[in-house]
Structures are given as structure tokens and as C-alpha cells.
Backbone as CSV, one residue per row, in Angstrom:
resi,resn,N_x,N_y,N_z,CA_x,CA_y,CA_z,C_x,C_y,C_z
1,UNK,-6.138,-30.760,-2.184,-7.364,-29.997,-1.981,-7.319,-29.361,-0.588
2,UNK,-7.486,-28.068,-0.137,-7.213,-27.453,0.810,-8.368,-27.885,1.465
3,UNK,-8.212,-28.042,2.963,-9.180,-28.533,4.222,-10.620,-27.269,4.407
4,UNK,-9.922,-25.946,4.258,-10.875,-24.920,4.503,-10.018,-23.786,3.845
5,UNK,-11.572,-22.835,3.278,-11.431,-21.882,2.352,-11.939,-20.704,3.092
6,UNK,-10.952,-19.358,3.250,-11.743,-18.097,3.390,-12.173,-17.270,2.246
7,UNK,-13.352,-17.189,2.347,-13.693,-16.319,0.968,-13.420,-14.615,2.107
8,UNK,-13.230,-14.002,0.735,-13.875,-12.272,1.640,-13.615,-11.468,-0.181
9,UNK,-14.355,-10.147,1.022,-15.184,-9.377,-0.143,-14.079,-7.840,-0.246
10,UNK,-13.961,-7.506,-1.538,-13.014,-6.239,-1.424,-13.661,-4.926,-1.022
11,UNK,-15.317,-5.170,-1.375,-16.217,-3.997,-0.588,-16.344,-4.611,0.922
12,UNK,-16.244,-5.659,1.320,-16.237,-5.905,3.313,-14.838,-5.267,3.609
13,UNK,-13.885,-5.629,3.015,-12.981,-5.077,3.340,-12.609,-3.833,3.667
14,UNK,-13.556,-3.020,2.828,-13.162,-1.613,2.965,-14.020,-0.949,3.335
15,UNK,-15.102,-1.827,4.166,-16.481,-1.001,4.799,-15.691,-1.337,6.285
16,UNK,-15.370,-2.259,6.454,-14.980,-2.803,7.600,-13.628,-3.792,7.766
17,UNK,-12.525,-3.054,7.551,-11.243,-3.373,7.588,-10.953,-4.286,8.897
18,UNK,-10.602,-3.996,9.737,-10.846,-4.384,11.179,-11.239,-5.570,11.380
19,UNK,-12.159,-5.685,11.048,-13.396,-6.867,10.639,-12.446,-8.096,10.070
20,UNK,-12.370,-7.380,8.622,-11.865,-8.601,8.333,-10.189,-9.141,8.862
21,UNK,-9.813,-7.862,8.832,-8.076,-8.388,9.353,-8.275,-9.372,10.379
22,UNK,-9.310,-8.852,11.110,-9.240,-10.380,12.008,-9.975,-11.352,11.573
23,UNK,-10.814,-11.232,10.973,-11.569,-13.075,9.988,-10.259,-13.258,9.988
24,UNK,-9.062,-13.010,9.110,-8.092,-13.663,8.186,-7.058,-14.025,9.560
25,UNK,-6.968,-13.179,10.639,-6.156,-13.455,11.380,-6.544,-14.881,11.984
26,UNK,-7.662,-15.240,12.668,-8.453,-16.064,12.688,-8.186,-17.371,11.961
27,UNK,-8.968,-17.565,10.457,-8.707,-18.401,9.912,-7.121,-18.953,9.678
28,UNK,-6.428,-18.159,9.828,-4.885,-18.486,9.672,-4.241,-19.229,11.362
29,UNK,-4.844,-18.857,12.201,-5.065,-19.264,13.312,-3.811,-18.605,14.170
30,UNK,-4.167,-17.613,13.931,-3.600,-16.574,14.869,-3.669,-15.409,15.012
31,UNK,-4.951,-15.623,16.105,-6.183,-14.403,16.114,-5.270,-13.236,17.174
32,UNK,-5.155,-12.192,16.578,-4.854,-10.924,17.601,-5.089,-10.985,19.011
33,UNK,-3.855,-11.255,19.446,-4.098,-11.013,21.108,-4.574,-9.611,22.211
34,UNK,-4.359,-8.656,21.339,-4.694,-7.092,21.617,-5.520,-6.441,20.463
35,UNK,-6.283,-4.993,20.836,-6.471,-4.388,19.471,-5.156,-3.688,19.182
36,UNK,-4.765,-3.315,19.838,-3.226,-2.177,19.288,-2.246,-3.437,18.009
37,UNK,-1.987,-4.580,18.436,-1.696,-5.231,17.227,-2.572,-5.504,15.599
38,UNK,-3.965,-5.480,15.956,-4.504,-5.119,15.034,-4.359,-3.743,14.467
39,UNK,-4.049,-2.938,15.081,-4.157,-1.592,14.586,-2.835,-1.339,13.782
40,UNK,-1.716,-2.090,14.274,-0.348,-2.146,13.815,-0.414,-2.280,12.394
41,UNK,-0.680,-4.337,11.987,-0.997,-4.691,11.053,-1.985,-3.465,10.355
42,UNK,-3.566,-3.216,10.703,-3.823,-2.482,9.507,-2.878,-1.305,8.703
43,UNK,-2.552,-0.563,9.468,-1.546,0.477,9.708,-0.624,0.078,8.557
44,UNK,0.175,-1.094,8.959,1.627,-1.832,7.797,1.052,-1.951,6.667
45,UNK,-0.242,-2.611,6.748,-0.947,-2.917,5.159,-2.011,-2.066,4.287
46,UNK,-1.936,-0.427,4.727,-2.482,-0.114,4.785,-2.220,0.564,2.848
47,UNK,-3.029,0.573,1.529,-2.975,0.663,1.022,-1.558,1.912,0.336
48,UNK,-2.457,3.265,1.072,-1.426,4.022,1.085,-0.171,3.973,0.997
49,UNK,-0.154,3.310,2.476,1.491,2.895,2.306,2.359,2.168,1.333
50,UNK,1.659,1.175,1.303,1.931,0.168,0.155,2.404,0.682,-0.829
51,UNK,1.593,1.505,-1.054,1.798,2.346,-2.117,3.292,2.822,-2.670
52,UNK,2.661,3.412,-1.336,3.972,4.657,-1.196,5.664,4.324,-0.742
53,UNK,5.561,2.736,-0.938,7.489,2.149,-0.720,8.187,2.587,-1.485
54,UNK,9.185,2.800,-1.138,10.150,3.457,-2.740,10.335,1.807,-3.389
55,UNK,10.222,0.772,-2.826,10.049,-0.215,-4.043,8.776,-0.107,-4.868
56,UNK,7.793,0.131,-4.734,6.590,-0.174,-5.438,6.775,1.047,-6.209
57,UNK,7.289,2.093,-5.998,7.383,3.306,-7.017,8.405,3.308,-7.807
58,UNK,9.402,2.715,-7.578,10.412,2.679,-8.448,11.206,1.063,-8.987
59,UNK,10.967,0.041,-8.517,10.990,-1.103,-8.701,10.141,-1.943,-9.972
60,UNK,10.848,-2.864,-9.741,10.293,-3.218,-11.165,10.256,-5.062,-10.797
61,UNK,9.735,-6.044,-11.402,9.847,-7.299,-11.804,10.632,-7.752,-12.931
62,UNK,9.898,-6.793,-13.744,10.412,-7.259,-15.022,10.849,-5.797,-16.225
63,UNK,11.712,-6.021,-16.952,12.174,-4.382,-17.042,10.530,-3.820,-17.539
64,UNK,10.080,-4.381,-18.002,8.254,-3.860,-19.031,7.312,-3.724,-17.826
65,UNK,7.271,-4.143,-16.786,6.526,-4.131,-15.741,6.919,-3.524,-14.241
66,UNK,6.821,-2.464,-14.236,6.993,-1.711,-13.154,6.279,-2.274,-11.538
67,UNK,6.652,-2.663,-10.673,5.999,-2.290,-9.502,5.068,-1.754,-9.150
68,UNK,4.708,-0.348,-9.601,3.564,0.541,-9.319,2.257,-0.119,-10.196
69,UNK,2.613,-0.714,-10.872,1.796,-1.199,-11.813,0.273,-2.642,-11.192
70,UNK,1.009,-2.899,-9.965,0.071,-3.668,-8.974,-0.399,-2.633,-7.853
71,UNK,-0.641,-1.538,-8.277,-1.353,-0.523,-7.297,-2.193,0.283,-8.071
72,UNK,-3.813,0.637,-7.883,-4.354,1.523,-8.436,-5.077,2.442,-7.549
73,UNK,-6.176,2.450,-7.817,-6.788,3.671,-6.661,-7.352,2.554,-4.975
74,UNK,-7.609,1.502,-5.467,-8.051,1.237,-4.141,-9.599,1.369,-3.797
75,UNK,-10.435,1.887,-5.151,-11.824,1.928,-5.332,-12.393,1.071,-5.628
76,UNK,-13.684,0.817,-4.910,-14.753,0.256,-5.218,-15.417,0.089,-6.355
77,UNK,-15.426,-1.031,-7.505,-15.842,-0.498,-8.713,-15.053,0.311,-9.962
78,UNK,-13.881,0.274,-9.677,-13.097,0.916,-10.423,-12.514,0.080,-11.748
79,UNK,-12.573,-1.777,-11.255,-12.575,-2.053,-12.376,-12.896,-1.548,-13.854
80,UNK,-14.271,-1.248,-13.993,-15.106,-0.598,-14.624,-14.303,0.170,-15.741
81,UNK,-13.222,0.972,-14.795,-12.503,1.746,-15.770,-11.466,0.630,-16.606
82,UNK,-11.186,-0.653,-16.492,-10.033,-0.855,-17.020,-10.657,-1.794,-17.745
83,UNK,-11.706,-2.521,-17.853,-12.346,-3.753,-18.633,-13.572,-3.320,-19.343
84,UNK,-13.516,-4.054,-20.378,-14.631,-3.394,-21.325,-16.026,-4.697,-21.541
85,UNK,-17.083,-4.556,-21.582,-18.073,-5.133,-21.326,-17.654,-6.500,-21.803
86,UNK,-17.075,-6.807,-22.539,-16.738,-8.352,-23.158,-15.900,-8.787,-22.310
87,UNK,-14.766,-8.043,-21.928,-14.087,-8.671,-20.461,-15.137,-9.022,-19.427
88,UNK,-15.564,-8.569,-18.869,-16.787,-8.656,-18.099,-16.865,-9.499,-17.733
89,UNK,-17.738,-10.106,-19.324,-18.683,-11.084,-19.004,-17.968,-12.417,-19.855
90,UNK,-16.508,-12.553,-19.749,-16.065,-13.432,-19.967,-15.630,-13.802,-18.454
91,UNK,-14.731,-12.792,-17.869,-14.532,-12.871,-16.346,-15.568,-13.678,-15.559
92,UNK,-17.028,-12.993,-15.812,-17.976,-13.906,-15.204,-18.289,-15.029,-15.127
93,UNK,-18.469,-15.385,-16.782,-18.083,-16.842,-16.983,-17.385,-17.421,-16.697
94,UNK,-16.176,-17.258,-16.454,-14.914,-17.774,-16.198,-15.184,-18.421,-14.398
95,UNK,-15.927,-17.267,-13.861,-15.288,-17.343,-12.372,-16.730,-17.870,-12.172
96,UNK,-18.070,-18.159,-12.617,-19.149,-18.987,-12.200,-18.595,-20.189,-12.818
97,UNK,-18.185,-20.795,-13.720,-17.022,-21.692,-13.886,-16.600,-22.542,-12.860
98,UNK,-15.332,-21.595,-12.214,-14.365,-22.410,-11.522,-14.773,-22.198,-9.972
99,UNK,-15.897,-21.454,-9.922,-16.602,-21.123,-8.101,-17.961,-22.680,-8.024
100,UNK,-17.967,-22.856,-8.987,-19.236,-23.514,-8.872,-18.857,-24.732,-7.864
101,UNK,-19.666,-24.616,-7.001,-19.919,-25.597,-6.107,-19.021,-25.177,-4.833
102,UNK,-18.654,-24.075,-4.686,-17.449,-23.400,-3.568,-18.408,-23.041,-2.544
103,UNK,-19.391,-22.447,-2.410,-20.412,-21.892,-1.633,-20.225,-20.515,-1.534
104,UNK,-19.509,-19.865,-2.689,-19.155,-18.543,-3.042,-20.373,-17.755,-3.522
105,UNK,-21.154,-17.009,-3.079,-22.316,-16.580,-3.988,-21.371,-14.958,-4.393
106,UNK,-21.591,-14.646,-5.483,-20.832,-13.217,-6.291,-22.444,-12.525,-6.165
């Protein structure tokens, strides 16, 4: 059972990047000694890029599963487009489920 849990949010994240890179730097316990290293890291992890490796565009795991295939737009809510109301609200169930008692409020 892990000692301590960071929760974070994929809309905090992307209202306030910064923010969180350092919560996580933090909780991992090795908080940024400068901002220019923070700026580095966001910079390296920065979706775009990610994106844009010639591994993630042309790489693969498995021959049926492409690389690019763990990258989408990077939107807020975009789920929406890929799950259909019964996913949903099985997801929901699922994850009030296995959160219960985490101090996770969704």
C-alpha cells in the first residue's frame, strides 16, 4: 500500500501546467531548484512534442497498435468523442468503485 498519493486534474494541468509540474516535482521529492529547469522539463513534455517523435509517429508496440495511437488532441473533454453514454457511466461506476475512500472527489 503506497505511503502517499498525488491525485491531479487533466483540466489543472492544462489551466496551469507550471503549477502542477512542480506539485509532481515536489511530491516525488525533487522540487526544481530554478524556474529555467522547470521550463526545460515543461518544454521536453510538452504534448506537441511528444507528439511529434518520429517514434510516436511511426513506431509501433505491437504490429495492430501503432504508437500514435497513445496521442490525441490533448483537449479538454474530448473524451466525449470516443465513449458513448454507456461507457460513461460504466467508467463512473467503475472509478466511484475503486476511489472510494481515496479522498478523490471527481
Amino acid at each position: 500500500m503506497p505511503q502517499k498519493i498525488l491525485f491531479l486534474k487533466y483540466e489543472d494541468l492544462k489551466i496551469d501546467p507550471k503549477k502542477e509540474v512542480a506539485k509532481i516535482a515536489l511530491f516525488l521529492g525533487k522540487p526544481f531548484g530554478n524556474e529555467e529547469d522547470l521550463e526545460i522539463v515543461l518544454k521536453k513534455c510538452s504534448l506537441e512534442r511528444l507528439k511529434n517523435l518520429e517514434v510516436n509517429k511511426s513506431g509501433s508496440i505491437f504490429t495492430s497498435v501503432h504508437n500514435n495511437a497513445f496521442f490525441r488532441k490533448g483537449v479538454v473533454g474530448d473524451w466525449k468523442n470516443h465513449m458513448t453514454p454507456e461507457m460513461e457511466a460504466q467508467l463512473d461506476k467503475i472509478t466511484k468503485l475503486k476511489l472510494q475512500g481515496s479522498g478523490l472527489e471527481l
